[in-house]
C-alpha positions in Angstrom: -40.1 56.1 -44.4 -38.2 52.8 -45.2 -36.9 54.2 -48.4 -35.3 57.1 -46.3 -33.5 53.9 -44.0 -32.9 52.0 -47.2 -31.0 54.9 -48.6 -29.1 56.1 -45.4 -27.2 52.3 -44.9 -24.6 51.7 -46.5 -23.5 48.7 -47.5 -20.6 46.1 -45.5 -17.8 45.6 -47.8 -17.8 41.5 -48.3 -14.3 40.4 -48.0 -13.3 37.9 -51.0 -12.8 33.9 -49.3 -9.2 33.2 -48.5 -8.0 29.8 -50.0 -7.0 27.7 -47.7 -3.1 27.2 -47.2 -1.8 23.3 -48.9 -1.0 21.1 -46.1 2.0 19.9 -46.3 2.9 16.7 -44.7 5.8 16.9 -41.8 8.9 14.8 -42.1 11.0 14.0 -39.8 15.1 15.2 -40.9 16.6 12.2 -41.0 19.9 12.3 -38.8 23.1 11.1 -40.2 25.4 9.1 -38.0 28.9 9.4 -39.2 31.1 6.5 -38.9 33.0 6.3 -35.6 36.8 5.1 -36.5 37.6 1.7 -34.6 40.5 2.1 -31.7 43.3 0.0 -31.8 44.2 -1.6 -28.8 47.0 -3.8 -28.2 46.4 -6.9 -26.4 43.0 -8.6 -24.7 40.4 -6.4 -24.1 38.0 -7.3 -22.0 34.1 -7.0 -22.7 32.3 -4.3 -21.3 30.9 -4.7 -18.0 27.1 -4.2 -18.0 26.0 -2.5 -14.3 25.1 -4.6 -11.6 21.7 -3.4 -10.1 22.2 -3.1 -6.1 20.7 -6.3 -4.3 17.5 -5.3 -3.3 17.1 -5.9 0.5 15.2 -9.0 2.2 11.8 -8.3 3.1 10.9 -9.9 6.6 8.0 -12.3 5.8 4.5 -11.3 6.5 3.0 -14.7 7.1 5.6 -17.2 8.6 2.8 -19.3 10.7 2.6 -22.7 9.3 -0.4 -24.9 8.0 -0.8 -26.2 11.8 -1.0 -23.1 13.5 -3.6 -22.1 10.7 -5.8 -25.1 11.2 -5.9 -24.4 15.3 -6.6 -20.6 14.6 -9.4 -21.8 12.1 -11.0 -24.2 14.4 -10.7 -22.1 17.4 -7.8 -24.9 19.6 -6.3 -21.4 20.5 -6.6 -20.1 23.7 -5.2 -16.1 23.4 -2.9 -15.3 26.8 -4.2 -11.7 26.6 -6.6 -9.2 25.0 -6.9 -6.0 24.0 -10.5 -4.1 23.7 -10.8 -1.3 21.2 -13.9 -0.3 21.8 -15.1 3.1 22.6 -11.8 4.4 21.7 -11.2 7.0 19.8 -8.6 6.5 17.0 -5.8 7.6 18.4 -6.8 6.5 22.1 -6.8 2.9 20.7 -3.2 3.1 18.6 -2.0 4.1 22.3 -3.7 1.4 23.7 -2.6 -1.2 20.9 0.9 -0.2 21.3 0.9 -0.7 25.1 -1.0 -3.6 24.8 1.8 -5.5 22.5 4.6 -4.1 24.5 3.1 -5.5 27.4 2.3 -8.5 25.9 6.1 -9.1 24.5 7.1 -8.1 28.2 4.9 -11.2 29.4 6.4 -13.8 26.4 2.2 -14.2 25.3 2.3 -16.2 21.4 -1.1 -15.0 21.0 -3.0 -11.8 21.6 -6.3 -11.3 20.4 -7.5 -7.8 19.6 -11.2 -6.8 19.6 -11.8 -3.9 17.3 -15.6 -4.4 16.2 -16.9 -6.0 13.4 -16.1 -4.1 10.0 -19.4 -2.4 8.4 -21.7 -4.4 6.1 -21.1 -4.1 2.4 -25.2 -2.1 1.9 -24.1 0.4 4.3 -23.8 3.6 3.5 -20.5 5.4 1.9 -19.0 6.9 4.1 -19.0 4.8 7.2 -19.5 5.7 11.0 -18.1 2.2 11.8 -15.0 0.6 11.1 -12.5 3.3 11.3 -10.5 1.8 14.2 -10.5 -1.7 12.4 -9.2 -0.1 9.5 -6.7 1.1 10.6 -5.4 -1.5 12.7 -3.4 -3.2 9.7 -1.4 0.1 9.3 -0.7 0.4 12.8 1.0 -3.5 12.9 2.6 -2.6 9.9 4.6 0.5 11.4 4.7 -0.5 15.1 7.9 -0.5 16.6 7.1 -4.2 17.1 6.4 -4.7 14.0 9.3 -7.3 14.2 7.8 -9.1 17.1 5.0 -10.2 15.1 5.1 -13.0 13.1 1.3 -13.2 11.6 -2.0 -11.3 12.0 -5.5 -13.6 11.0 -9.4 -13.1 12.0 -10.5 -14.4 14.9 -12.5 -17.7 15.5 -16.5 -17.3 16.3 -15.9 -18.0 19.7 -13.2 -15.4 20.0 -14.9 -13.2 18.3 -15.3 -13.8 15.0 -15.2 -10.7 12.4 -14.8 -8.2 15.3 -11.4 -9.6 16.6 -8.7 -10.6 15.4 -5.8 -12.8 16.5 -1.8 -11.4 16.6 0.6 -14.2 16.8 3.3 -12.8 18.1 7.1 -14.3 17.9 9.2 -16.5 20.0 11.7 -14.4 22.0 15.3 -15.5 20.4 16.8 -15.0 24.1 20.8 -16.3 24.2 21.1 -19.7 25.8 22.9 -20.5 29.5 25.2 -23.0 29.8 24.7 -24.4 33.3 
């Protein structure tokens, strides 16, 4: 019975191996300049201008507080005029309240306004946190506030103000014109 298979195949044609091609190494054409005849001008020429980039412009400063406010803020000598409490707000609940709060607060002529948001979440919590959002955020809110202006520095909180849950917002003086009397 095999010799009846054996005999009924028929064999596959082996095709004979290809060489492959030469490689042949790829070189660049070389381009060639011609040369570009010299104009004569009559009289001074002056050098070519190179452009002027456009002044870039100022950035308002994002820290203008100086080493004596920093040593009060860090010992806790300042007393805020007002606070704002963040908590139990729901993001966009507290960027309401925070604007409000600062409008008011520029309203009254306060320096310094210290804003509770809750402490930020510990470094072995887990990804991604519960806590925190609101505090998070907080820096982007100053940053685009419409009183952004108004605000002349942003640092943590003292211990007794609240330490790592609050922060203070120095706010500017108002620049209003003088009287003459």
């Amino acid at each position: 019975m095999w010799q009846r298979v054996v005999a009924s195949v028929t064999p596959i044609a082996r095709a004979t191996p290809v060489p492959p091609a030469p490689i042949v190494p790829f070189v660049a054409p070389t381009p060639v300049a011609e040369p570009v005849p010299a104009k004569k001008v009559k009289g001074r020429v002056p050098p070519l201008r190179q452009p002027v980039a456009p002044p870039t412009p100022p950035k308002p400063p994002r820290d203008t507080l100086d080493g004596g406010w920093d040593r009060r803020l860090s010992r806790g000598l300042v007393t805020p005029e007002s606070a704002i409490d963040l908590h139990g707000h729901t993001l966009s609940s507290a960027h309401a309240l925070l604007d409000q709060g600062l409008d008011r607060a520029i309203a009254r002529g306060d320096r310094v306004l210290l804003l509770i948001t809750g402490k930020p979440p510990r470094p072995e919590s887990e990804r991604p946190h519960a806590r925190g959002a609101i505090r998070a955020a907080v820096g982007d809110w100053l940053a685009a506030s419409r009183h952004a202006d108004a605000i002349a520095a942003v640092r943590g909180a003292h211990p007794r103000h609240g330490g790592q849950g609050a922060l203070y917002i120095i706010l500017r003086r108002s620049r209003s014109p003088a009287r003459n009397f």
